[in-house]
N, C-alpha and C positions, 0 to 999 in steps of 0.2 A: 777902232772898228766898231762897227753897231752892232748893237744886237741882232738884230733884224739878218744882217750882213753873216755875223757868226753860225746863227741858224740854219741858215740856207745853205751855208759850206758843209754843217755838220748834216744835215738830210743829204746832199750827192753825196757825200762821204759815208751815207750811213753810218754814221756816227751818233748815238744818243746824250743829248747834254741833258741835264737838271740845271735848275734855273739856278740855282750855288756856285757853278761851274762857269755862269757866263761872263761876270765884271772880271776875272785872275783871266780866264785865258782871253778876252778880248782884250784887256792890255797887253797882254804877251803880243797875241796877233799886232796889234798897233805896233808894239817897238818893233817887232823883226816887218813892217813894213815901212815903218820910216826908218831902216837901215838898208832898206833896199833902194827906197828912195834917195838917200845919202849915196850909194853905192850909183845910182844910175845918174848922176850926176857930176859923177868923179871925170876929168878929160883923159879915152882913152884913145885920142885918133893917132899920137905917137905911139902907140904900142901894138906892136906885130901880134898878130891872133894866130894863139896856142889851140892846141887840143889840148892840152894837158898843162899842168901847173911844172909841174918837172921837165925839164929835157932829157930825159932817160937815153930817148931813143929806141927802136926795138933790140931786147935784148933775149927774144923767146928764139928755142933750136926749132928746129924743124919738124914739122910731125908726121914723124916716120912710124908706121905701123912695125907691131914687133913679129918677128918671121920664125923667131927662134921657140918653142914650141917649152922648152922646158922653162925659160923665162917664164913664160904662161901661166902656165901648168904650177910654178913656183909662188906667183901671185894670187891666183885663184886658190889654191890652198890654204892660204892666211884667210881669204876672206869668211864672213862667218855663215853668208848663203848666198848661194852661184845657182844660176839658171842656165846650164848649160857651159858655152863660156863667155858669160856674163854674170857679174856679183852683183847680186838682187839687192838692193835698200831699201828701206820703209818707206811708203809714199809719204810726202810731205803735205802735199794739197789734198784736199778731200774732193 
């Protein structure tokens, strides 16, 4: 990958580089895109298109609200700050 090339991903990315930083990560960038390259060249028209790597399958219950009031009332207790009946967490994004 060029310099030039590196730069201009690291300004949309806002990302700040130092000019130290640029020959290690554009060979980085290089190999993982000539293994993408390798990768998009592999023949995949025999092989059936997954969502998923696994065949799990769905294995989630159903989401059933709770009705039962002391269940509630029993969870919200442990928590360490409830807004009512909701358990308040620190914001993560600013």
């Amino acid at each position: 990958m060029e310099y030039q090339e590196l730069r201009t991903a690291a300004d949309q990315a806002l990302v700040e580089l130092q000019d130290h930083e640029l020959e290690p990560l554009a060979e980085e960038f290089s190999a993982m895109l000539e293994y993408m390259k390798m990768m998009d060249e592999a023949d995949t028209e025999s092989l059936d298109p997954t969502s998923h790597v696994f065949d799990s399958g769905e294995h989630l219950r159903d989401d059933i609200p709770v009705q039962d009031s002391k269940q509630r009332r029993a969870l919200l207790d442990q928590a360490p700050e409830t807004e009512g009946t909701l358990i308040a967490v620190p914001r993560v994004i600013p």
